[in-house]
C-alpha atoms as one frame of an Amber mdcrd trajectory, in Angstrom:
protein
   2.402  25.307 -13.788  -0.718  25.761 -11.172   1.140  28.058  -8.976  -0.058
  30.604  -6.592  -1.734  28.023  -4.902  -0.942  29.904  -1.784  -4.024  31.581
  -1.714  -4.934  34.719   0.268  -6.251  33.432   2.487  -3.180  31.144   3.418
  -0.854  34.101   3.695  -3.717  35.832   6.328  -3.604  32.846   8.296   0.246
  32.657   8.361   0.316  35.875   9.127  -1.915  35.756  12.228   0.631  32.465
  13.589   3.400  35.184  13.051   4.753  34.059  10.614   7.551  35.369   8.931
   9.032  32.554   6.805  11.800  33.030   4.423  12.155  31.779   0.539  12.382
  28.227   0.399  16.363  27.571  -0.084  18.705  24.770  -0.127  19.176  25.168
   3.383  15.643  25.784   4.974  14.256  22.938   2.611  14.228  19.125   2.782
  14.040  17.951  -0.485  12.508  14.501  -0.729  12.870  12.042  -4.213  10.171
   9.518  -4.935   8.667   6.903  -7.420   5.599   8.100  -7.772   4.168  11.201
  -9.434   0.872  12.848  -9.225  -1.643  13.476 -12.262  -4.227  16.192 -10.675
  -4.776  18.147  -7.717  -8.159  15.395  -6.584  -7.133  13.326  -3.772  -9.171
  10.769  -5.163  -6.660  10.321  -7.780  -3.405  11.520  -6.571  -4.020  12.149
  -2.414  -1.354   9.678  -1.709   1.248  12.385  -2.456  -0.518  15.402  -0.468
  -0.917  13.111   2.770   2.862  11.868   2.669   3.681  15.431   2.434   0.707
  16.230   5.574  -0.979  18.860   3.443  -3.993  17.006   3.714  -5.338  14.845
   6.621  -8.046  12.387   7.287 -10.847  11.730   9.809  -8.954   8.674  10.975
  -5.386   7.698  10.923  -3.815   4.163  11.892  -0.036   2.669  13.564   2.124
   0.792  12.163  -0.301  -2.053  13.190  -2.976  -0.818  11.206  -4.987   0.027
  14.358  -7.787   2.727  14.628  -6.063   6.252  15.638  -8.053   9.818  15.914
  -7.343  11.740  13.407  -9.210  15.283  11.866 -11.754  13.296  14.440 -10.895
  12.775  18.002 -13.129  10.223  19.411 -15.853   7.980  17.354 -18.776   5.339
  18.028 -19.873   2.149  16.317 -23.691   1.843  16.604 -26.491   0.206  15.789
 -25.102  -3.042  15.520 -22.350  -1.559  13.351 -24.955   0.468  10.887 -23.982
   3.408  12.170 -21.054   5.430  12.981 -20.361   8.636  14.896 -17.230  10.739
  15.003 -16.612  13.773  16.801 -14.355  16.212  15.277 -11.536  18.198  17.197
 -12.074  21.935  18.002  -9.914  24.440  16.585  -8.980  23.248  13.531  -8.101
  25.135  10.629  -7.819  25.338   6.856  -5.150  26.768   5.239  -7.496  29.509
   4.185  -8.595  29.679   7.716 -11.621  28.593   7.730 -12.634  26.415  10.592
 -13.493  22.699  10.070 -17.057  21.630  10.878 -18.983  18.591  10.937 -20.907
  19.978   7.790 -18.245  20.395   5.349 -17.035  16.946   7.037 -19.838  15.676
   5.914 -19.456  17.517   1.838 -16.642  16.411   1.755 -16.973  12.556   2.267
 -20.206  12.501   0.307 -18.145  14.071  -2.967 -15.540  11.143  -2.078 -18.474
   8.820  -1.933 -19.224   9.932  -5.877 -15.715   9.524  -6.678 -13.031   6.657
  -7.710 -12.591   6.435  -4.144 -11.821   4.088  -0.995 -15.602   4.694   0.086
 -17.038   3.198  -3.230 -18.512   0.268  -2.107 -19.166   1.086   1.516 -22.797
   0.620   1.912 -23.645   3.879   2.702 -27.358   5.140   3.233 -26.394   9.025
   4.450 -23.842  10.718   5.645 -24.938  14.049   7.554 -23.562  16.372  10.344
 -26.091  16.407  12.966 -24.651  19.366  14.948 -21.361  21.584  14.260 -18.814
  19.215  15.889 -20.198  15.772  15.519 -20.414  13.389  11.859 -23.137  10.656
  11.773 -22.612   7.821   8.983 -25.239   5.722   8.400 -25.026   2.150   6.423
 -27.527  -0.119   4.920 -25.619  -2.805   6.436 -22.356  -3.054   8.905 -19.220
  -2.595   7.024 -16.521  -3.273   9.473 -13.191  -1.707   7.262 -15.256   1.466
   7.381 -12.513   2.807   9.691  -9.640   2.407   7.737 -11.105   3.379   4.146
 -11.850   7.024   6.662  -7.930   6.815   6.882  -7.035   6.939   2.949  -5.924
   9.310   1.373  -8.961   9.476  -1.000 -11.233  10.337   2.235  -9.116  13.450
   3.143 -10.886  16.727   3.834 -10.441  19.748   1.688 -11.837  23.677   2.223
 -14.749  24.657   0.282 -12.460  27.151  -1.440 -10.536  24.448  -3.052 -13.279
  23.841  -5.340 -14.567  25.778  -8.165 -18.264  26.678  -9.494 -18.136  23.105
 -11.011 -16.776  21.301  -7.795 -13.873  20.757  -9.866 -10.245  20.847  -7.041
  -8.719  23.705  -8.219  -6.361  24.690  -5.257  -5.124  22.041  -2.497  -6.010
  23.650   0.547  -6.376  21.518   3.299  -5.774  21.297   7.525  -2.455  20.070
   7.757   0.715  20.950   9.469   2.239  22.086   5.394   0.613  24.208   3.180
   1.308  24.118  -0.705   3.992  26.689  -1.617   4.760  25.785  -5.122   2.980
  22.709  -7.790   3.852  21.675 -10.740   1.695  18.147 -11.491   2.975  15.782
 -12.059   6.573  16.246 -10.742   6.830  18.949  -8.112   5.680  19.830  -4.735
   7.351  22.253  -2.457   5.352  22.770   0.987   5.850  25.689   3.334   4.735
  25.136   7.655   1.802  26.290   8.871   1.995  27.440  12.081  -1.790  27.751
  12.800  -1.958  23.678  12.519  -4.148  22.380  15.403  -1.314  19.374  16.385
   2.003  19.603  16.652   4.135  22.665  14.295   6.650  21.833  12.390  10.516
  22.366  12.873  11.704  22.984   9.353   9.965  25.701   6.838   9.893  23.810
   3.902  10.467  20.771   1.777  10.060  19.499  -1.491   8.740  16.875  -3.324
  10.309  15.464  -7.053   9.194  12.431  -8.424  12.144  10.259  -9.901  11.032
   7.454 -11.937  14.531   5.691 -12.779  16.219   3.916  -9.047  19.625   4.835
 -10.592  18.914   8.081 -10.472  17.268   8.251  -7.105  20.694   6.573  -6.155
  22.796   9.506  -7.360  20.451  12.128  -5.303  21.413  10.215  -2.141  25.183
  10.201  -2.775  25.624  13.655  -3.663  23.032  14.996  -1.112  20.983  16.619
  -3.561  18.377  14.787  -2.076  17.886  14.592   1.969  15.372  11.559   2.144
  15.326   9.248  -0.996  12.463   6.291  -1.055  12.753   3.330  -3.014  16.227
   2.414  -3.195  17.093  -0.423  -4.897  18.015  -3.007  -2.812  21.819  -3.495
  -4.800  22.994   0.298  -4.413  21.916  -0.290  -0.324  25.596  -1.582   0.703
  27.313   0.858  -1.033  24.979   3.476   0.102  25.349   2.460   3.792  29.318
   3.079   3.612  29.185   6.848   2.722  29.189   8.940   6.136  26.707  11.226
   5.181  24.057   9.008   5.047  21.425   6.811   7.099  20.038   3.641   5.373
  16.623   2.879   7.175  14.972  -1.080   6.515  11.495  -1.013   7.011   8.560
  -3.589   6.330   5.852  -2.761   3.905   2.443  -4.639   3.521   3.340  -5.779
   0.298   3.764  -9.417  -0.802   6.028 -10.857  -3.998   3.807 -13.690  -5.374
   3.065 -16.063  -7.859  -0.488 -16.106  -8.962  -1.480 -19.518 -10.119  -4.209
 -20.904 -12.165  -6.165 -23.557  -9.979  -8.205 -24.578 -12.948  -4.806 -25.975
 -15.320  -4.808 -29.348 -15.311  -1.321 -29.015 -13.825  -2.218 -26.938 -10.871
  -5.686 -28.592  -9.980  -4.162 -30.357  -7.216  -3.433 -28.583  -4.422  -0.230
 -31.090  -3.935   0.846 -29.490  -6.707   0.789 -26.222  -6.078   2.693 -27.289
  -2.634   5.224 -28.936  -4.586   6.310 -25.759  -7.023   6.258 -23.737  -3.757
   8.509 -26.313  -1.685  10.843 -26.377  -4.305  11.241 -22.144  -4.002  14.200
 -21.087  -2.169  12.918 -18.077  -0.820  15.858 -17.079   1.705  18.389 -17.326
  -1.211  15.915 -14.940  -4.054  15.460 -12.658  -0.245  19.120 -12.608  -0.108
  20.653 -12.268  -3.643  17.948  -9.932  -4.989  16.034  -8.370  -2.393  19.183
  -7.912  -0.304  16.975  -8.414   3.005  17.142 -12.241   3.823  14.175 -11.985
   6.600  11.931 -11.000   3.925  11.755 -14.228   3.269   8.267 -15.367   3.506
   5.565 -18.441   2.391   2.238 -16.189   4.004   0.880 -13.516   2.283   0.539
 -11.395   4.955   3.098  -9.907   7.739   3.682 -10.602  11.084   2.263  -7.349
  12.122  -1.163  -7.570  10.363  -1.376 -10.556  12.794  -5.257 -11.359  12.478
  -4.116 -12.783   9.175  -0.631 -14.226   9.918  -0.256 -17.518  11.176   2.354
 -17.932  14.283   4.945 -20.304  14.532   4.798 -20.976  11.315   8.577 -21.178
   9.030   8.933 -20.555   5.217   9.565 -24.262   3.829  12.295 -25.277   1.118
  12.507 -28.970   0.394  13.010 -30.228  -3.156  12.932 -33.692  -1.671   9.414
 -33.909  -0.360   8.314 -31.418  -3.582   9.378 -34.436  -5.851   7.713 -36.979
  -3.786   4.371 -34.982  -3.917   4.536 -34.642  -7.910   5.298 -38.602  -8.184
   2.145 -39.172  -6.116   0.261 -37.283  -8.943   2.445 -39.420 -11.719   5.060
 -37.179 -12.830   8.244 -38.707 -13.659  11.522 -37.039 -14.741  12.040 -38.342
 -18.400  15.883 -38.536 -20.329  16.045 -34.853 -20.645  15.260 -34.469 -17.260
  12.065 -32.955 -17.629   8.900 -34.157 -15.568   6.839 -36.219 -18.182   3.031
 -37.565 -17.480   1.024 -39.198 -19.875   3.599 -37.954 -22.406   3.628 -34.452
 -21.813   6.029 -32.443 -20.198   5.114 -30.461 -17.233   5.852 -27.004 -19.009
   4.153 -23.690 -17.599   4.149 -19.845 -19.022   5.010 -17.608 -16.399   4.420
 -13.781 -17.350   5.568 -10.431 -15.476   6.150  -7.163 -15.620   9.339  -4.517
 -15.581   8.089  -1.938 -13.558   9.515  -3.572 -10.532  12.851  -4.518 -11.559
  13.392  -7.060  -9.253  10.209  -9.149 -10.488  12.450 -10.029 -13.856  15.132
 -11.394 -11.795  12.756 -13.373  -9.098  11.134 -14.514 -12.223  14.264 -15.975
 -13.300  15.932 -17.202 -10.027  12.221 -19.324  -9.690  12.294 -20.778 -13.477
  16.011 -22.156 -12.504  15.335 -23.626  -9.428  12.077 -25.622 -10.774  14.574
 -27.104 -13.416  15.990 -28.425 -10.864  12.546 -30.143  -9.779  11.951 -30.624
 -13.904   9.371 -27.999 -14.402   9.744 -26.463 -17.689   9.052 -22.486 -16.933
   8.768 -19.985 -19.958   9.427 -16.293 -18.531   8.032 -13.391 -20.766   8.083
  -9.761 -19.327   5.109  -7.675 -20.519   2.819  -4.980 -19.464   1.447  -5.339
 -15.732  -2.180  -4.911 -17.483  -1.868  -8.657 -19.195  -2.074 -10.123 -16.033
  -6.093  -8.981 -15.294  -6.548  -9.658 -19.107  -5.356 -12.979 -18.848  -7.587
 -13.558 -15.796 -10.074 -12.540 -17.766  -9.916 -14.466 -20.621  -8.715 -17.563
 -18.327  -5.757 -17.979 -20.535  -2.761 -17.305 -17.414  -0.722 -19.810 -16.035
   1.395 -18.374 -13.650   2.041 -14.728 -13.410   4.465 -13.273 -10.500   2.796
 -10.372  -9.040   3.523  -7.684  -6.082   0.687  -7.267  -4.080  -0.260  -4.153
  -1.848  -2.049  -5.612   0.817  -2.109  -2.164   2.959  -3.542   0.516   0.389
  -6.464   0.450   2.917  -5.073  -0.501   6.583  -7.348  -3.637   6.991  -6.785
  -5.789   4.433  -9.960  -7.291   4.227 -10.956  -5.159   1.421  -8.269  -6.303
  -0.972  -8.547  -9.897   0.611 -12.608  -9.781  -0.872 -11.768  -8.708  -4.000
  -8.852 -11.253  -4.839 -11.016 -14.222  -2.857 -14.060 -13.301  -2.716 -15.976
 -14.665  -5.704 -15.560 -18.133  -7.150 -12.997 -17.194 -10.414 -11.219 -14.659
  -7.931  -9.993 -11.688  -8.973  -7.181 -10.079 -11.530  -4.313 -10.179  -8.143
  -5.847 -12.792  -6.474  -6.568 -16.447  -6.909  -7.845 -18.040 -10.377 -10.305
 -20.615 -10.619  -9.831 -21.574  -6.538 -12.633 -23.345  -5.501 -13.115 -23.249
  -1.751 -17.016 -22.098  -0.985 -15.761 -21.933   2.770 -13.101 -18.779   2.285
 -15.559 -16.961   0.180 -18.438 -17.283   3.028 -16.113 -16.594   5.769 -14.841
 -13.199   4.014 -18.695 -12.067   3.191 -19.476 -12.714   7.085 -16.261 -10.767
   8.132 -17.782  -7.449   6.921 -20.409  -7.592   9.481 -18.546  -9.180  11.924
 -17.461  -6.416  14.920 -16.487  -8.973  17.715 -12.627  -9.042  17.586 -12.240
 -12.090  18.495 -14.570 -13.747  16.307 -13.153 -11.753  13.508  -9.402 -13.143
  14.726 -10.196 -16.835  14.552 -12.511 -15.922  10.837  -8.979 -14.062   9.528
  -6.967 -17.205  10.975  -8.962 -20.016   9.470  -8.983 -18.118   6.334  -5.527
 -17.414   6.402  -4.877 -21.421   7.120  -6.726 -22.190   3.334  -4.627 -19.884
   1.539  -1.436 -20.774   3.571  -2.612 -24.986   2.611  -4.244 -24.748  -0.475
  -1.864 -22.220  -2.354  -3.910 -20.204  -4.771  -1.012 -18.020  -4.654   2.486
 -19.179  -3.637   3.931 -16.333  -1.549   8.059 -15.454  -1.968   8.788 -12.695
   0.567   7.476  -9.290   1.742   8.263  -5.991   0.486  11.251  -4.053   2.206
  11.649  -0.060   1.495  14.957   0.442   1.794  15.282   4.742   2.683  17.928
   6.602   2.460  18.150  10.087   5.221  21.143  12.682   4.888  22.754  12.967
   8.386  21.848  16.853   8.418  18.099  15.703   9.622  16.928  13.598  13.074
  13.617  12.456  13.558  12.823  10.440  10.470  10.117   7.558  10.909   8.657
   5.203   8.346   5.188   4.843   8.228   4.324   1.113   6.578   1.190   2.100
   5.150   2.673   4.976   3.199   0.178   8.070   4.601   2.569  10.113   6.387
   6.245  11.042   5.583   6.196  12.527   9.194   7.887  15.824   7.591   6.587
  17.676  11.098   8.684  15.577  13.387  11.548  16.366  11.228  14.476  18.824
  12.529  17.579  19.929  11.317  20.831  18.002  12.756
């Protein structure tokens, strides 16, 4: 257990906010249940927790859009035809430890994030330097335009010198936000305690807690008894029973992340792009939204959302037509044979589809799609393995079809993710396979540089158009986190990018 992470220095500073705060109980504390656990106290690794729980902040933060917000920084520059930004930090902010943020350990900070598994590897950073106390100066060998939102994740977030030790190893999490650690115990447990000396606006409760809970049945049970006050990741078939119990709010909300298939352009029985439009015409997507996902307008054939809308198309409806799907495959010479399998050149069109349990609901997408292309007389094997032999199949060129689930929102411009899946000519381990379209992979290289929004706009759209066309990947729906809030709290808001659980807008019922 790593626990008197409440340093000194913390209880000084809470003591000058006159502060006087109880022991955390079951009634001063709201106790929050998640998937996800957290190996180490780096934010590089495991920062996605300590944001969510707003002990640490960033530079930057973005809306629900995506778009730029201030953040740690109140105002910033793009200069230098984009090779160069400036920020310039807010006054009066504190670390837990009180110490007062400056532009110099700004500028430590980002540069040990830089030599990190981070968001800013990549970035083509020359220097980053603070070139007076209040004002941060980044300089690149080249524009980067997502430079902005990789200064909103998590793995960008500032920390206090103390936090580290002689060997700049994290050895406390002490950072400026509106909750400083009370109690850790990595990887399962996080109780926070309010800081009243936080710079924006203070908290309403004292404390709450963070347990990881791997199993969704058991998240379930937290909800119903109220053991739990906010529960994340519901699965979608304990929602309608959850939304009859009194005590309880159910709360839908949109996530940037897509349910997929991942094809291989290169088999001979996806090299045609009419095809590929064929296996995704014949995909009822409202009925797997519906059935399995229990959210109908999840529905989707883009990959991205409405609301990242530089890369959605308008107007646009998801298709299901097994008619025209069988037409298309006749064009390329399949014919249903006596077993009522499609048959060319005496072979039957049989694929291997692989997945992964992790996400329960891919194992019964997986089998909802391999039913209805029986119907169309595609022969689809299903195996469930490890999510890891889906790169390794990339790799070794030996996939088929593999249904994925796609974050496109880890960093709030999804250009990023978009270069790394489409960006090179054999695509990447999430992204397309073998997909050969020279003009999407130039068009993604120029949108780095490219700071004009509307240029940028009609880049994203035409881009977005291929995919949406072509189908490298056949989209199914969009992610919905389904959350469950006991009625005791008011205030709760969903952030779709996952930084912020928001706990200082919180306040008891």
């Amino acid at each position: 257990m790593l626990k008197p992470l409440l340093s000194a220095g913390v209880v000084a500073v809470l003591a000058l906010a006159g502060t006087a705060h109880a022991e955390p109980t079951p009634q001063n504390t709201v106790k929050i249940q998640a998937a996800f656990e957290f190996s180490s106290l780096d934010p590089s690794s495991s920062g996605y927790v300590y944001t969510r729980m707003q002990i640490l902040e960033t530079l930057l933060n973005v809306d629900d859009r995506g778009a730029l917000l201030p953040g740690l920084a109140e105002a910033w520059s793009v200069e230098d035809g984009g090779k160069a930004w400036q920020l310039t930090l807010r006054e009066g902010v504190l670390f837990h430890d009180g110490t007062p943020l400056n532009a110099q350990i700004a500028a430590a900070e980002l540069n040990r994030a830089a030599a990190k598994p981070s968001a800013l590897q990549g970035v083509p950073i020359s220097a980053i330097v603070a070139t007076d106390a209040r004002t941060l100066r980044i300089e690149l060998s080249e524009p980067y335009r997502p430079l902005g939102a990789v200064l909103a994740h998590y793995s960008t977030a500032l920390l206090a010198p103390s936090a580290y030790d002689a060997n700049q190893q994290v050895t406390a999490l002490i950072g400026t936000g509106p909750f400083a650690v009370h109690e850790i115990t990595v990887p399962h447990k996080l109780v926070v305690e309010r800081f009243d000396a936080y710079w924006g606006r203070t908290a309403g409760i004292e404390y709450a807690s963070y347990l990881t809970g791997h199993r969704a049945e058991a998240r379930v049970l937290q909800a119903r008894s109220g053991q739990a006050d906010i529960v994340f990741g519901l699965d979608p078939a304990s929602v309608p029973m959850l939304k009859r119990l009194p005590n309880l709010d159910i709360v839908r909300s949109d996530l940037p992340r897509s349910l997929a298939l991942k094809l291989n352009a290169g088999h001979p029985y996806l090299a045609d792009a009419r095809a590929r439009e064929a296996l995704s015409l014949a995909i009822n997507r409202t009925g797997i939204a519906t059935a399995i996902l229990h959210a109908p307008e999840a529905a989707s054939d883009q990959l991205l959302p409405s609301y990242m809308s530089d890369w959605h198309l308008p107007n646009r409806k998801a298709q299901f037509s097994p008619d025209r799907a069988t037409e298309l495959l006749a064009e390329l010479g399949w014919r249903k044979n006596s077993e009522r399998w499609l048959e060319r050149d005496g072979k039957t069109f049989e694929l291997n589809l692989i997945t992964y349990a992790d996400r329960p609901e891919l194992t019964s997408v997986a089998t909802a799609i391999q039913d209805q292309w029986k119907q169309l007389g595609v022969k689809l094997n299903v195996s469930i393995t490890n999510s890891s032999a889906i790169p390794a199949g990339h790799s070794d060129g030996s996939l088929e079809v593999a249904l994925i689930a796609r974050n496109y929102g880890v960093i709030a411009d999804p250009l990023g993710v978009l270069i790394k899946d489409f960006g090179s000519e054999r695509g990447g381990d999430w992204g397309s396979m073998d997909w050969a379209n020279a003009q999407v992979r130039s068009d993604l290289t120029r949108l780095v540089a490219e700071n004009d929004p509307g240029l940028y706009r009609r880049q994203a759209q035409r881009i977005a158009e291929a995919i949406y066309t072509e189908r490298p990947l056949i989209p199914i729906a969009y992610y919905v986190q389904q959350t469950s809030v006991n009625s005791r709290l008011t205030g709760f808001r969903f952030d779709p990018y996952e930084r912020s659980y928001f706990l200082n807008e919180l306040s008891w019922r």
